[in-house]
N, C-alpha and C positions, 0 to 999 in steps of 0.2 A: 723518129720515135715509133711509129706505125710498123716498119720496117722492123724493127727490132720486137715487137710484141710479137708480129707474123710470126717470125723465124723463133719464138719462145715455146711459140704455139706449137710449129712444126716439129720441135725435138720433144718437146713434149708427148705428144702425140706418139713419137718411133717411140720414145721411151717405155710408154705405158704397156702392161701385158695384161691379158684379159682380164677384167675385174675392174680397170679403170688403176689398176696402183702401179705403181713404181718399182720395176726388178730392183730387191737390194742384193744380190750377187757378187755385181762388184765390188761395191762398199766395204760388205762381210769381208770381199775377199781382200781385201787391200787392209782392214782392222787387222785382221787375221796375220797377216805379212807383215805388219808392220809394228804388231805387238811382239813376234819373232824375233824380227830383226832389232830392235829395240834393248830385248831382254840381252839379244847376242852382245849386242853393241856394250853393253852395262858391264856383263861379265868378262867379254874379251879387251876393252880398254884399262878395267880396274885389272886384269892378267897381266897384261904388258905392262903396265906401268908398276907393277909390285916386283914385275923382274927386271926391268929396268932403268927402275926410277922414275924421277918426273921433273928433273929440269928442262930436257926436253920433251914435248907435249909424244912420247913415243908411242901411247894406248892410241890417241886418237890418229897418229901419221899411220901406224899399221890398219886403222881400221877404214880412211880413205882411201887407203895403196888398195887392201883385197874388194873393197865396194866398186873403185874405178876398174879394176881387173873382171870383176864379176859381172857389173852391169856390160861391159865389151864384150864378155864371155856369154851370158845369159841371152840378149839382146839379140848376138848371132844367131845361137842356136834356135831361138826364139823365128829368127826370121826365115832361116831356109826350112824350116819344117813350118812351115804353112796348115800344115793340114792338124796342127795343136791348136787344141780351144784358144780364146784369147782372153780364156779368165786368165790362162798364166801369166800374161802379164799386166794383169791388176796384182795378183799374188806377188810373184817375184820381184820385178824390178820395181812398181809401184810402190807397194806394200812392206815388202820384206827390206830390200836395199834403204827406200827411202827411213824407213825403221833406222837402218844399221846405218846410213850414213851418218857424218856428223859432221859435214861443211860447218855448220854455225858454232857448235862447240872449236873445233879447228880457228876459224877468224876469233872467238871471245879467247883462247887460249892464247893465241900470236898476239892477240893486242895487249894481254896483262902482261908477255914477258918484256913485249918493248914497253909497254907502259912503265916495268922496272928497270926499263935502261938497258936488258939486255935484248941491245940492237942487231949483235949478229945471230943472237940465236933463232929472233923472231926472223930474219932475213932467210937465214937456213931452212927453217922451218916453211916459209913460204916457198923456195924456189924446187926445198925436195919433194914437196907437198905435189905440185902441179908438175914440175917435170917427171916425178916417178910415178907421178897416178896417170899423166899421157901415156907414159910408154907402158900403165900396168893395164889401159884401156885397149891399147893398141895387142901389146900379149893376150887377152884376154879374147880378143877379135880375133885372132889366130888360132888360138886355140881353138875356139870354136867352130872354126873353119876346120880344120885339121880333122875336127871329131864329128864332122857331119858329112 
């Protein structure tokens, strides 16, 4: 217990900037990102899904394909440039993706259509989900490399 007050203490402490308060920077930056990504996520799921219906959940599979491609993409670039603030990724991948992604919506969508019995759609829907968000991680990781 002691152990864990210390170490409360000690982050505290790196945290705090002169005045005794608490940088909100990153916070800011991660609301900021993630009210973005949010807004995106709202109007590019209800986009796809007005052009292609909605038996299958297709707003939200588009919108985990480019989030897994972007945070591989992002991530990369993020990494060999070193020499970028690292608010950006409070911003970006924290902030903005975590906004735009929608794991949770994606499992409550897979469970209502198996919950309606349609087994293979939910099946589909799972296995396109993780297998083409891997390899949209994996392109994204490439790319990123390619472009640095």
């Amino acid at each position: 217990m002691e152990f864990a007050r210390e170490k409360k203490r000690q982050y505290d402490h790196l945290e705090r900037s002169k005045g005794g308060r608490i940088p909100m920077t990153k916070y800011l930056l991660v609301a900021f990102g993630g009210a973005l990504g949010s807004m995106l996520r709202f109007w590019a799921g209800g986009y796809v899904s007005s052009r292609l219906g909605t038996r299958f959940p297709y707003g939200t599979f588009v919108i985990n394909i480019t989030a897994s491609f972007l945070i591989g993409f992002i991530m990369t670039i993020l990494a060999e440039r070193a020499h970028w603030s690292p608010n950006w990724r409070y911003l970006i991948p924290i902030g903005f993706l975590g906004g735009y992604s929608t794991f949770s919506s994606f499992e409550y969508e897979t469970f209502r259509v198996f919950q309606d019995g349609e087994f293979l759609i939910a099946g589909m829907n799972i296995v396109f989900s993780v297998a083409v968000g891997f390899v949209s991680v994996w392109l994204g990781v490439i790319t990123g490399r390619t472009i640095v």
